[in-house]
Structure formats: C-alpha cells, structure tokens
PLY file of the C-alpha trace (Angstrom):
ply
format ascii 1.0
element vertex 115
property float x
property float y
property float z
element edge 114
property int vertex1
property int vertex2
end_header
179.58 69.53 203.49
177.61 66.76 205.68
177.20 67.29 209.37
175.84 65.00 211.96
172.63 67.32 211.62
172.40 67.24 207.34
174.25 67.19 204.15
174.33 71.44 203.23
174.63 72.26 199.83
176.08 75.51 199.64
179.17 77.43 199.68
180.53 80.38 202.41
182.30 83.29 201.51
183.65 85.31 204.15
182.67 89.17 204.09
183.71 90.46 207.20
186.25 89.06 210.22
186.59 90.39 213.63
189.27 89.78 215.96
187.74 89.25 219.58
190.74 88.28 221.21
194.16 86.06 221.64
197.56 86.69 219.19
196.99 83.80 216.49
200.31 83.65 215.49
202.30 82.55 216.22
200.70 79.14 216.66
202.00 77.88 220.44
200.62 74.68 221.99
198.29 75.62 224.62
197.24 79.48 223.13
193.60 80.34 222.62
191.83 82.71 220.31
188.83 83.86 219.46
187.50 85.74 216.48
183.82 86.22 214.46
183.17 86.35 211.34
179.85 87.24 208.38
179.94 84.89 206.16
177.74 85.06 202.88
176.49 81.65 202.22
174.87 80.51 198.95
172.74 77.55 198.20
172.38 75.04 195.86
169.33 77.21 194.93
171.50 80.27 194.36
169.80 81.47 197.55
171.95 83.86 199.69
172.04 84.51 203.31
174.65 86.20 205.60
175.39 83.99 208.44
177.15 85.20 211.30
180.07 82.81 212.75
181.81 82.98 216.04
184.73 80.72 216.80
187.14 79.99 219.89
189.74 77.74 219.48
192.76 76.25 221.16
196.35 75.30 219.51
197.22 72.11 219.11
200.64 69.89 218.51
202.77 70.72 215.68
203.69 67.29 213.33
204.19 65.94 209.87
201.74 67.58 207.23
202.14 63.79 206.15
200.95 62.21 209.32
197.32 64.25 207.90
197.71 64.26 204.13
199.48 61.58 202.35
202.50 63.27 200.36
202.12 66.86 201.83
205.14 68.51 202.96
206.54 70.72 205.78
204.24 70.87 209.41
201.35 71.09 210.46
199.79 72.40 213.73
196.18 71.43 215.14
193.98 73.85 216.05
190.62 72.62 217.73
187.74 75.11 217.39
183.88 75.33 218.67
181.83 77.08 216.27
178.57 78.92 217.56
176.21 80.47 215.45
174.74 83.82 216.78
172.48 84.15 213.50
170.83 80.86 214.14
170.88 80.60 218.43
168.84 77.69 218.52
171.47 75.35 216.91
174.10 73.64 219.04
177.61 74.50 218.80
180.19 72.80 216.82
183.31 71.28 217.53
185.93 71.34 214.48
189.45 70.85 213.94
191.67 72.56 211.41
195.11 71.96 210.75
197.64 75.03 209.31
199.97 73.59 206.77
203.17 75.34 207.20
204.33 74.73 203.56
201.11 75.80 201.89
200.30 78.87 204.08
196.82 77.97 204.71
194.27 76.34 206.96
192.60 73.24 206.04
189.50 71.68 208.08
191.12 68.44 208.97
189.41 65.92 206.30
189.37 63.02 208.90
187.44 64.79 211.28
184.23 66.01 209.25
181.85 68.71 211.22
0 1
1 2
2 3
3 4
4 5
5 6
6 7
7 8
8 9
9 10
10 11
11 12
12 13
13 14
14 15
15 16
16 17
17 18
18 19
19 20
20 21
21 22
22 23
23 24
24 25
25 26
26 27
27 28
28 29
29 30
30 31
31 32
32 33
33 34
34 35
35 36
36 37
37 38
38 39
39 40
40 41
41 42
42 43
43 44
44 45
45 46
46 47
47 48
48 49
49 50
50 51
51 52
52 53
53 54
54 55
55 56
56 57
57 58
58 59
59 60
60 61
61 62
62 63
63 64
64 65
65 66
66 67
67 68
68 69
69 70
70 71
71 72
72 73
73 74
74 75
75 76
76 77
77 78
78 79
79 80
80 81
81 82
82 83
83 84
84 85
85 86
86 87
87 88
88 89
89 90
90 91
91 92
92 93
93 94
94 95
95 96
96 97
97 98
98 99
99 100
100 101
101 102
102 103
103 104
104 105
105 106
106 107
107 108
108 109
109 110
110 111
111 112
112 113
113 114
C-alpha cells in the first residue's frame, strides 16, 4: 500500500479485535465507534511484527455501491476513520475512509481515497 509517508510492502493479518465502544451496526449517519485491533504484519522480507491498531470512526451517507465502484451493486455507506498506532507512538495518525458494500457483506478501504 503507498502512504503519503512510503510505499509498505507487506501484508496485515488481524489476530486479535477489541471492541472499545459504540454499536457498529447498524450503520446510522452520524454514529461513532471505536475499536483496536493486533494485527500481524509481514514484509516483503517475510519479516513479522505484531502491530497494534486503534481506530475511531464516524458513519457516513449511505449511496450507490456504483457511485464508488463501477458495476457494483446494492449500497454502500461511508465510514471515515483515524487510525493511531499505539505500537509505533511517534507516527502521526491517519485519516481513512472505508465504504461497507451492502451486497458483498464486507468493508472495502475506499480505492479513491488511498491512506
């Protein structure tokens, strides 16, 4: 993934999740939430490293899946998130947006807003 800070080569898999607070579904314009998770990242170099991850974010509007990716079905709803990172304290926090596709069940990180 590239950031405005450097191109990371390396994948996250999460190993633990925390709920710290706020119902995330369902998704309501205007709710907040909050939760942490241990993620184990890997490397390029097959190098791994748990990284702890603590988001808060704030729902969005609900629209077209469409309106976001070409040919997608069913809604989607915005969700705009600030990502700290307790492991590493010295880097700044953030700001992210993820969309949930209603048809596909999942989150997405919104691919015209990279990190």
């Amino acid at each position: 993934m590239a950031s405005k800070y450097a191109i990371v080569n390396s994948s996250y898999h999460t190993t633990a999740l925390s709920h710290q607070g706020g119902p995330l579904f369902p998704l309501v314009e205007g709710a907040a939430h909050a939760f942490s998770l241990d993620a184990l990242s890997v490397d390029s170099k097959n190098v791994a490293t748990v990284v702890k991850l603590e988001l808060s974010c704030r729902v969005g509007a609900s629209g077209l899946a469409s309106a976001i990716i070409a040919g997608t079905a069913g809604e989607q709803t915005e969700l705009q998130c600030r990502m700290t990172y307790p492991t590493y304290p010295t880097l700044p926090p953030q700001d992210q947006v993820y969309h949930w596709f209603s048809e596909a069940g999942c989150f997405v990180q919104d691919p015209s807003r990279p990190l």
